[in-house]
NUDREN-728716 format. One line per 2 residues: number of its first residue (from 1); for each residue x, y, z of N, C-alpha, C, CB. Coordinates in pm, whole numbers, always signed. Atoms other than C-alpha are relative to their C-alpha. Glycine has a CB too. Layout:
BEGIN
NUM = X Y Z X Y Z X Y Z X Y Z | ...
END
This chain:
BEGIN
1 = -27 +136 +47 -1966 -4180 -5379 +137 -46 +46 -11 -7 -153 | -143 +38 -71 -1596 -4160 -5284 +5 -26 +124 +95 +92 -8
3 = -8 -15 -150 -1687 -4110 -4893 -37 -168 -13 -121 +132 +97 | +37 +134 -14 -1877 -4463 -4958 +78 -98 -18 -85 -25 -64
5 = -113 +102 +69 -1607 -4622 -5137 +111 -51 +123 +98 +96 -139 | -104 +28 -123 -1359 -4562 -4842 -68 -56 +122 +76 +137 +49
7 = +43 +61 -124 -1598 -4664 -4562 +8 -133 -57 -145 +47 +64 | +7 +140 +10 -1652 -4998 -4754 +102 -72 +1 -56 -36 -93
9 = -135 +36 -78 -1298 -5045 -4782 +97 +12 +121 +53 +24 -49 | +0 -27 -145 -1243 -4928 -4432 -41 -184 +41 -140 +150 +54
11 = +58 +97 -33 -1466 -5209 -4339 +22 -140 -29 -89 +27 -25 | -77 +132 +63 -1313 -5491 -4572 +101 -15 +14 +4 -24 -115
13 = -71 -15 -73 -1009 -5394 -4409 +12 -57 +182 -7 +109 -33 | +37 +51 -163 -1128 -5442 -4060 -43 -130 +17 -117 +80 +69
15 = +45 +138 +16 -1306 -5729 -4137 +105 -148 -12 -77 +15 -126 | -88 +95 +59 -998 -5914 -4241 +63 -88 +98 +99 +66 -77
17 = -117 +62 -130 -838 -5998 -3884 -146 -48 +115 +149 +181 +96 | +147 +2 -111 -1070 -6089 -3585 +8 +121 +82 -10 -142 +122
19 = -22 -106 -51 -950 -5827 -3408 -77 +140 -30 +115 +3 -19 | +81 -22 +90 -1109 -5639 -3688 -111 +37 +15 -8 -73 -57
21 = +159 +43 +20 -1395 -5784 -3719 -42 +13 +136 -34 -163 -63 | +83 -48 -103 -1480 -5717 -3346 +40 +179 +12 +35 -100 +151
23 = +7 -154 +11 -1367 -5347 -3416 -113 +51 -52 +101 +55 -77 | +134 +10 +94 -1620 -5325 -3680 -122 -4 +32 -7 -95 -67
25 = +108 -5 -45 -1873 -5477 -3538 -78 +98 +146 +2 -122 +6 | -7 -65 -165 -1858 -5229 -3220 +46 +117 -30 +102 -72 +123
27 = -58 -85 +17 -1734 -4956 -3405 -91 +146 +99 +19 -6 -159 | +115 -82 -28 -2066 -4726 -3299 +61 +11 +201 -192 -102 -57
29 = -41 +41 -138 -2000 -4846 -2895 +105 +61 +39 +25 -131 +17 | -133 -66 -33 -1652 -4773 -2918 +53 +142 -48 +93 -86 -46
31 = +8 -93 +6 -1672 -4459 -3062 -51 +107 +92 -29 -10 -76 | +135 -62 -162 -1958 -4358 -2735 +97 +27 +84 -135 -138 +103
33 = -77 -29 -120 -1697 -4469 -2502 +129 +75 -16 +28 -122 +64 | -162 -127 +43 -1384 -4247 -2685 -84 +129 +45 +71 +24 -232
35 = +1 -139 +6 -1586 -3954 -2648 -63 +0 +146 -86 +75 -133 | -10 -23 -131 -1729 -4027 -2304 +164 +22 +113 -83 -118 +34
37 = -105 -34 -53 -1354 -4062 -2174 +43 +98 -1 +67 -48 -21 | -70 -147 +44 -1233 -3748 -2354 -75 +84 +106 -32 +61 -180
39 = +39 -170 -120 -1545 -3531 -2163 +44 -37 +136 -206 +54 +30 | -73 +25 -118 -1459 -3748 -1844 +101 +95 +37 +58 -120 -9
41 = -155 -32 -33 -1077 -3614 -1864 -25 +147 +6 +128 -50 -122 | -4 -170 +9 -1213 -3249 -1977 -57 -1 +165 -130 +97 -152
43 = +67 -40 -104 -1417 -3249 -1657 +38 -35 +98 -101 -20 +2 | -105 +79 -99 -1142 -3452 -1405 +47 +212 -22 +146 -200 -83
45 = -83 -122 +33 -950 -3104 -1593 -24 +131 +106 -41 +46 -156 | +62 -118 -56 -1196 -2867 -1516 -37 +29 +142 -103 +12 -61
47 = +16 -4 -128 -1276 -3007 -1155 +112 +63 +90 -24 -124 +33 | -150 +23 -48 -866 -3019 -1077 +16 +172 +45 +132 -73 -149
49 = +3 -99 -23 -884 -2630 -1168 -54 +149 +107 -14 -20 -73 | +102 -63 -64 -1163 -2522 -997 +20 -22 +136 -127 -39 -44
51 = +18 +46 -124 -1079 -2698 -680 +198 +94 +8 -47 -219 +23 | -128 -65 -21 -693 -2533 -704 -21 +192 -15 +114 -76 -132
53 = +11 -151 +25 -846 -2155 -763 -98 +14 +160 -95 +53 -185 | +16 -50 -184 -1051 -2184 -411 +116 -55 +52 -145 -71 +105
55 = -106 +86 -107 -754 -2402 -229 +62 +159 -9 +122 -179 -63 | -110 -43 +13 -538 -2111 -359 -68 +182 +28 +79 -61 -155
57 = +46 -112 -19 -826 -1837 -286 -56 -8 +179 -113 +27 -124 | -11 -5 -182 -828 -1971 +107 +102 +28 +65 -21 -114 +69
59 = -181 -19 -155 -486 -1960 +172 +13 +164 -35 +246 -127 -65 | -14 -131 -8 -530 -1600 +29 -88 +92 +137 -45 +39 -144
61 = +122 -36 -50 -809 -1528 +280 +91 -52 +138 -163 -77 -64 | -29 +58 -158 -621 -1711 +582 +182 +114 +12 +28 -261 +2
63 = -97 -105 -45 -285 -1526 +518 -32 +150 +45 +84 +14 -104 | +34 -189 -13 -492 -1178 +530 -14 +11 +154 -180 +73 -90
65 = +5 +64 -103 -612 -1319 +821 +118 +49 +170 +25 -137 -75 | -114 +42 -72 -272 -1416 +965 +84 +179 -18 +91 -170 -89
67 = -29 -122 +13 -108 -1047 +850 -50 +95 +91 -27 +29 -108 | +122 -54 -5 -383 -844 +913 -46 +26 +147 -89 -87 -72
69 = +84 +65 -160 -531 -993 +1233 +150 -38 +147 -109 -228 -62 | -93 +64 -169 -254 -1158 +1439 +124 +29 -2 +13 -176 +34
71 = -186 -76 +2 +97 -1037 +1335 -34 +98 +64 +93 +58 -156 | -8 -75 -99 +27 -718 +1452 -9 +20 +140 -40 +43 -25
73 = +56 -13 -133 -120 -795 +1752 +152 -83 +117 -187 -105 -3 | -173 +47 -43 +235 -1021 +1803 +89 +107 +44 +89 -61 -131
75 = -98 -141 +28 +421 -720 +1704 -51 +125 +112 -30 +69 -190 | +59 -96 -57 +219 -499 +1961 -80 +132 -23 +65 +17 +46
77 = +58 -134 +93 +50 -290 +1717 -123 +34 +9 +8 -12 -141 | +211 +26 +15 -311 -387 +1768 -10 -69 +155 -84 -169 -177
79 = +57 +51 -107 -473 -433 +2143 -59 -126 +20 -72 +69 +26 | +65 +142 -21 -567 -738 +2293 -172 -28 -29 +29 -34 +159
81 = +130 -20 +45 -981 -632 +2256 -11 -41 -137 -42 +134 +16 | +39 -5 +136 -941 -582 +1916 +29 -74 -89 +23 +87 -45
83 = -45 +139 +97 -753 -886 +1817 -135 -133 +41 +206 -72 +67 | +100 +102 -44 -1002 -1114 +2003 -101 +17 -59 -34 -7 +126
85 = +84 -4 +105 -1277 -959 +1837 -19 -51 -145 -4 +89 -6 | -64 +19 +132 -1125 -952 +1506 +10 -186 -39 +171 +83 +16
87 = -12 +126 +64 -1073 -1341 +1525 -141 -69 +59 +153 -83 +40 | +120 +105 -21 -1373 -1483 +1670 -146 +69 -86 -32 -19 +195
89 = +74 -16 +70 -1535 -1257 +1401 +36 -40 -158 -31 +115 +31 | -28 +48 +109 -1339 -1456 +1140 -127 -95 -86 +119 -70 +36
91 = +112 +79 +70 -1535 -1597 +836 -38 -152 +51 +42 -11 -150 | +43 +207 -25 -1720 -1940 +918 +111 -72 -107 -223 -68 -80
93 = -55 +90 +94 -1552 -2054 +594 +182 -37 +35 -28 +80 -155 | -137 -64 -8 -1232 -1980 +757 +100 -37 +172 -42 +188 -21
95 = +4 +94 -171 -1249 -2115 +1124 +28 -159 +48 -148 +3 +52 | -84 +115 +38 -1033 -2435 +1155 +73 -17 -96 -52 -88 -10
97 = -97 +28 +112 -886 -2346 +880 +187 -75 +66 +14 +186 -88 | -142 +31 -53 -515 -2587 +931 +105 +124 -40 +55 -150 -71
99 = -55 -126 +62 -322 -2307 +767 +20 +104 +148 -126 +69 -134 | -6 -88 -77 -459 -2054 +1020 +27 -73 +170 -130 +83 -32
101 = +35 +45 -114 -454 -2324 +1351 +160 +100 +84 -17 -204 -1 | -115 -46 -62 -64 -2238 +1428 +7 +163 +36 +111 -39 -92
103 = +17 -148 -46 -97 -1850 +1452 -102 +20 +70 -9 +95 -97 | +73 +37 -101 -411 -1894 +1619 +10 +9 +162 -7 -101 -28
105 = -66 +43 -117 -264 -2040 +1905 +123 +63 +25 +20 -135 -3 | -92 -113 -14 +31 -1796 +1871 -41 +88 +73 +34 +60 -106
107 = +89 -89 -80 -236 -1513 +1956 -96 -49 +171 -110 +33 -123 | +73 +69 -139 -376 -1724 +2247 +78 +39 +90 -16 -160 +15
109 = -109 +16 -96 -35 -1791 +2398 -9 +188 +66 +176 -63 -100 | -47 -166 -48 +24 -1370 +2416 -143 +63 +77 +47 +120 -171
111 = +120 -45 -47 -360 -1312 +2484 +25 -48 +172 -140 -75 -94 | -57 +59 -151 -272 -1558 +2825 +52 +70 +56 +85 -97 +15
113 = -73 -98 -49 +25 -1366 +2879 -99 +165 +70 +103 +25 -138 | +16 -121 -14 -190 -1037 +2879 -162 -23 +160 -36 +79 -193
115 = +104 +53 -158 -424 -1212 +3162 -126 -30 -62 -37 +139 +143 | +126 +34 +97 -733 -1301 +2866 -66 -95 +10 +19 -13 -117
117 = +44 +143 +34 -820 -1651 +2945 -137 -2 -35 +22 -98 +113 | +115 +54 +28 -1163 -1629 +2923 -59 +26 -161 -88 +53 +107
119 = +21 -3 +127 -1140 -1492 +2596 +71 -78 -115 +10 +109 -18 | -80 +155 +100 -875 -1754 +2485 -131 -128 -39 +155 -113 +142
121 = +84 +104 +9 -1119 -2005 +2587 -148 +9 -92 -24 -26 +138 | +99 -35 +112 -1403 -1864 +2367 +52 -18 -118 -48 +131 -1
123 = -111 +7 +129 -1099 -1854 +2089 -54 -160 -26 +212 +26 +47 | -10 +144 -33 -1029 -2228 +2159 -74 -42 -67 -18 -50 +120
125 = +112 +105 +14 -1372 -2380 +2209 -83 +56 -155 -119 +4 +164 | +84 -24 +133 -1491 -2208 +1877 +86 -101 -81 -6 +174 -69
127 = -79 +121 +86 -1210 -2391 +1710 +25 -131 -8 +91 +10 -2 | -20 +215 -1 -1189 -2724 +1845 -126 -27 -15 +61 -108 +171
129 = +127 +55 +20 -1531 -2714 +1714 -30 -93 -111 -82 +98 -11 | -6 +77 +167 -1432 -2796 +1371 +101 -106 +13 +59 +113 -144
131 = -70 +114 +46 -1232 -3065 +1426 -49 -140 +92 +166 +35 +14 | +60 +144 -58 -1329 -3455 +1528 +108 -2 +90 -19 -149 -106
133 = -99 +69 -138 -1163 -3615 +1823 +59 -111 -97 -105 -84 +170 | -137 +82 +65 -870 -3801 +1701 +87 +28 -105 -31 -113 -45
135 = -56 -151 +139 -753 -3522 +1429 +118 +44 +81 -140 +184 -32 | -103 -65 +1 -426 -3384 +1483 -37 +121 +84 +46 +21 -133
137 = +60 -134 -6 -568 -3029 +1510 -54 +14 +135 -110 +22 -105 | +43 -50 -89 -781 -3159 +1750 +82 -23 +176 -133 -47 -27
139 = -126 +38 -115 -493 -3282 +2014 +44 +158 +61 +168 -92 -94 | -115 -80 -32 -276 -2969 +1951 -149 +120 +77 +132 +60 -174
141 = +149 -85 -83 -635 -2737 +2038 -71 -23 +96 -104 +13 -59 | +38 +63 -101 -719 -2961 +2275 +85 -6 +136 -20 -113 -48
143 = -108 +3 -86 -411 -2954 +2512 +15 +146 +53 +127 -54 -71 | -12 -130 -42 -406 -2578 +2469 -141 +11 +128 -12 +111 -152
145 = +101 -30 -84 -779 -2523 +2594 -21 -78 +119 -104 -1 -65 | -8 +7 -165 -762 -2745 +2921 +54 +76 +71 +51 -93 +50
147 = -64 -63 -114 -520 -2564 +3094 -65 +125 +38 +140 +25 -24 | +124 -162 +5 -731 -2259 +3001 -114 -2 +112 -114 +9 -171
149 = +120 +28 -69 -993 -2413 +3157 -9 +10 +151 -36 -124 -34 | +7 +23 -121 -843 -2503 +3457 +78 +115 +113 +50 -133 +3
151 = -38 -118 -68 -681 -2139 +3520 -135 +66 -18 +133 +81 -58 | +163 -127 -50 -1087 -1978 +3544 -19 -91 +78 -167 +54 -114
153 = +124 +77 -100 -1147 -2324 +3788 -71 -16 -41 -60 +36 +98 | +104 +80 +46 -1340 -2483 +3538 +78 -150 +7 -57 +52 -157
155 = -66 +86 +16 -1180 -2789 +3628 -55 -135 -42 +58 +3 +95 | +97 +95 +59 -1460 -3047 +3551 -12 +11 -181 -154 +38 +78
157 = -6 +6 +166 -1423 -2885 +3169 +145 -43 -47 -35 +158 -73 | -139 +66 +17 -1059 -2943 +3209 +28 -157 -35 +67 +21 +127
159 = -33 +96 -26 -1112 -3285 +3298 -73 -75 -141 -31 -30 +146 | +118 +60 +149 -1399 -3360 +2983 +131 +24 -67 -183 +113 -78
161 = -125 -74 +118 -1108 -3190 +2744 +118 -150 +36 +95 +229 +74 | -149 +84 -27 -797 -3457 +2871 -113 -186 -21 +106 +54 +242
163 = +68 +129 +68 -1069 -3741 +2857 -34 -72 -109 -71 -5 +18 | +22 +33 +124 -1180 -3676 +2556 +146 -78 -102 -55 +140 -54
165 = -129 -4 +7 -787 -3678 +2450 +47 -182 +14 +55 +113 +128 | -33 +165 -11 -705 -4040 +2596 -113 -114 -63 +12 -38 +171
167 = +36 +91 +67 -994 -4184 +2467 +0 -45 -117 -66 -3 +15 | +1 +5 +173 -908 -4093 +2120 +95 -91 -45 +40 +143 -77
169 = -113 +41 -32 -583 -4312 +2258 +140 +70 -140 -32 -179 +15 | -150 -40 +62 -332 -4053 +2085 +121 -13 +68 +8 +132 -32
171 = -129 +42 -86 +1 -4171 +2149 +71 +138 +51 +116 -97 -100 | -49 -138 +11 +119 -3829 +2104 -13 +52 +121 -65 +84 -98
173 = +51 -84 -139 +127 -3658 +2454 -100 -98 +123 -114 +144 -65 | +105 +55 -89 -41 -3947 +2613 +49 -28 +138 -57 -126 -57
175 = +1 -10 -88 +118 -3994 +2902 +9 +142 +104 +62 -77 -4 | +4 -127 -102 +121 -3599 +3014 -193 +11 +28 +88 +180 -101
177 = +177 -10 -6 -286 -3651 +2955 -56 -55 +109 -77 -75 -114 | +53 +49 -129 -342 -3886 +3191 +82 +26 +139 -16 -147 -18
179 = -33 -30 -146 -82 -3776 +3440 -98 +135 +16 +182 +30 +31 | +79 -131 -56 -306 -3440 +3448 -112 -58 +20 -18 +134 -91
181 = +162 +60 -60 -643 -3651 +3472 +21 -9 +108 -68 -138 -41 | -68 +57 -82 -447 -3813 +3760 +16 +122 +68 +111 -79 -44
183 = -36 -101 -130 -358 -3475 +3933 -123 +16 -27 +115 +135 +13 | +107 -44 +17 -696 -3333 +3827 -119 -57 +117 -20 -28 -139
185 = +124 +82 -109 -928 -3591 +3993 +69 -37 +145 -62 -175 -78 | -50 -40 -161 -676 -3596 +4293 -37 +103 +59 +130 +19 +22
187 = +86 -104 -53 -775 -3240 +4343 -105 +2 +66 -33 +57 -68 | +199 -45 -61 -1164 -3280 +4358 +19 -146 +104 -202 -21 -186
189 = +7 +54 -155 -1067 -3562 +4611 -25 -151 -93 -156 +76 +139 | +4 +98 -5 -1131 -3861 +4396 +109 -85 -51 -93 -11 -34
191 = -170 +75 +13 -819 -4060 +4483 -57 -163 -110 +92 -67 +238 | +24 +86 +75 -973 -4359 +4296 +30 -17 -144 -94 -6 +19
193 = -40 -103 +163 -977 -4203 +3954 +111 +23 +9 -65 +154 -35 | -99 -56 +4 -692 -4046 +4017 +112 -144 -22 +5 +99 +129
195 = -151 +120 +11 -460 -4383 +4091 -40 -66 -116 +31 -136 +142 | -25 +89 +154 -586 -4556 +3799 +50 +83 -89 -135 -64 -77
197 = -49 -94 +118 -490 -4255 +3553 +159 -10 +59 -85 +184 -9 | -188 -17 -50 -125 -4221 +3757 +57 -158 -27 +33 +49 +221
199 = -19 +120 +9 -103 -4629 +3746 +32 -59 -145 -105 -50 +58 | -9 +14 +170 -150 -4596 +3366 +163 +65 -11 -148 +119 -108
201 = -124 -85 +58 +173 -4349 +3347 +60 -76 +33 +47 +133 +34 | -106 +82 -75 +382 -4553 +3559 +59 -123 -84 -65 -57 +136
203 = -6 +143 +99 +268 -4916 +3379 +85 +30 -169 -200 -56 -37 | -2 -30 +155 +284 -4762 +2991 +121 +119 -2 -171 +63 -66
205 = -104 -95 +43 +547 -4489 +3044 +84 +11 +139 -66 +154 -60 | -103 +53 -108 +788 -4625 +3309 +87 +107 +18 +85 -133 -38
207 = -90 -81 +35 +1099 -4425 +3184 -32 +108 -19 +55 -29 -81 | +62 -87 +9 +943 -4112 +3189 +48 +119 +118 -127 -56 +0
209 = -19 -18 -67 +962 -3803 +3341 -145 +17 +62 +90 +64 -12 | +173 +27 -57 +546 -3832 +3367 +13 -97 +124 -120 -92 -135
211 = +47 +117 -58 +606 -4137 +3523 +56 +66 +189 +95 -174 -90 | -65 -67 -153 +799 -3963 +3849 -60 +71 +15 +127 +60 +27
213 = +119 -97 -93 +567 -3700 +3924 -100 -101 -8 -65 +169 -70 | +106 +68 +7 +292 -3976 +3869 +18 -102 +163 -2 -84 -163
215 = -72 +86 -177 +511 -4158 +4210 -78 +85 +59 +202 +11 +72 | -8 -74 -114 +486 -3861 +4344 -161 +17 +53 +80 +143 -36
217 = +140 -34 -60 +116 -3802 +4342 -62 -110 +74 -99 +40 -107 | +28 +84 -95 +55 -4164 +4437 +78 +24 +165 +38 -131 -69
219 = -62 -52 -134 +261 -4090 +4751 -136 +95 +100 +152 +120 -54 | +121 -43 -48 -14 -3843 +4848 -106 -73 +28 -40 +73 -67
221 = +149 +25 +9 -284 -4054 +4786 +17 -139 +109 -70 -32 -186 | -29 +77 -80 -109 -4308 +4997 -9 +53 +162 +119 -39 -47
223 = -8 -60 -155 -50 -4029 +5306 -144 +27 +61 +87 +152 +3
END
């Protein structure tokens, strides 16, 4: 009888203002949406957590990785076979990882050194798999694996790789991209191709030191 007493004066309370009186009348409604917000926020909570215990259980998985896998092989501790293996048998979940791209390409550089390219380029092209054209990632993985390409004389994959590159128009490195299209397709003989890519360095990166070897190759294509 008392619980009743206070809801009715509850209510003759509320009632008294308009403010009130649309509390009142909506009390049921607005009670739905207090407790939908609250599980909302628990479950924003619970997402926030869940998504910071993998973030924080990849970078455990990419440093083991990075330890494990490619320091030593820096350090000279571990053979060139067995590092190449070792990373192109890295987890799928784990392959583009940004974290792991820079050591990566650490182990490339020394794999090069040790005369490996064709197994760089297997490295590489597995990795610039995961990333879109116009990505960061895929520039800095992208710049590496041409040259790769074009020390086995795959120079037609060289030339796809630096294309892809300018069309993504990253400013970043763009005029060393097209001065190498520009020597590239001078090579296989087509001076055509070639002067429009060198014509680009010259026009868009005047002051350059692209732009002076880009003279220079027109010069050739002139003799």
């Amino acid at each position: 009888m008392a619980n009743e007493t206070q809801a009715q004066t509850l209510d003759e309370t509320l009632n008294k203002t308009d403010l009130g009186h649309v509390i009142n009348e909506n009390k049921k409604p607005i009670m739905i949406a207090g407790v939908i917000i609250v599980l909302a926020v628990i479950a924003i909570s619970i997402y926030k957590n869940q998504a910071n215990k993998q973030e924080n259980e990849m970078l455990d998985k990419a440093y083991a990785v990075q330890s494990k896998v490619i320091a030593p092989f820096i350090k000279g501790e571990a053979k060139a076979e067995e590092t190449v293996k070792a990373i192109l048998d890295i987890r799928p979940e784990l392959i583009g990882n940004p974290n792991l791209v820079p050591y990566v390409l650490e182990a490339t550089e020394k794999l090069m050194e040790e005369g490996k390219a064709s197994e760089v380029a297997q490295i590489l092209e597995k990795w610039l798999g995961e990333f879109s054209v116009g990505s960061q990632m895929y520039l800095f993985l992208g710049t590496k694996l041409a040259p790769v390409y074009e020390n086995l004389g795959q120079q037609d994959k060289a030339i796809s790789i630096y294309e892809s590159l300018v069309g993504a128009n990253y400013e970043v490195l763009e005029a060393k991209n097209y001065l190498e299209l520009g020597r590239l397709q001078l090579a296989k003989g087509n001076t055509e191709k070639a002067k429009s890519f060198l014509d680009h360095v010259i026009k868009n990166h005047e002051n350059t030191e692209y732009a002076k070897y880009a003279r220079l190759y027109l010069q050739q294509i002139k003799k």
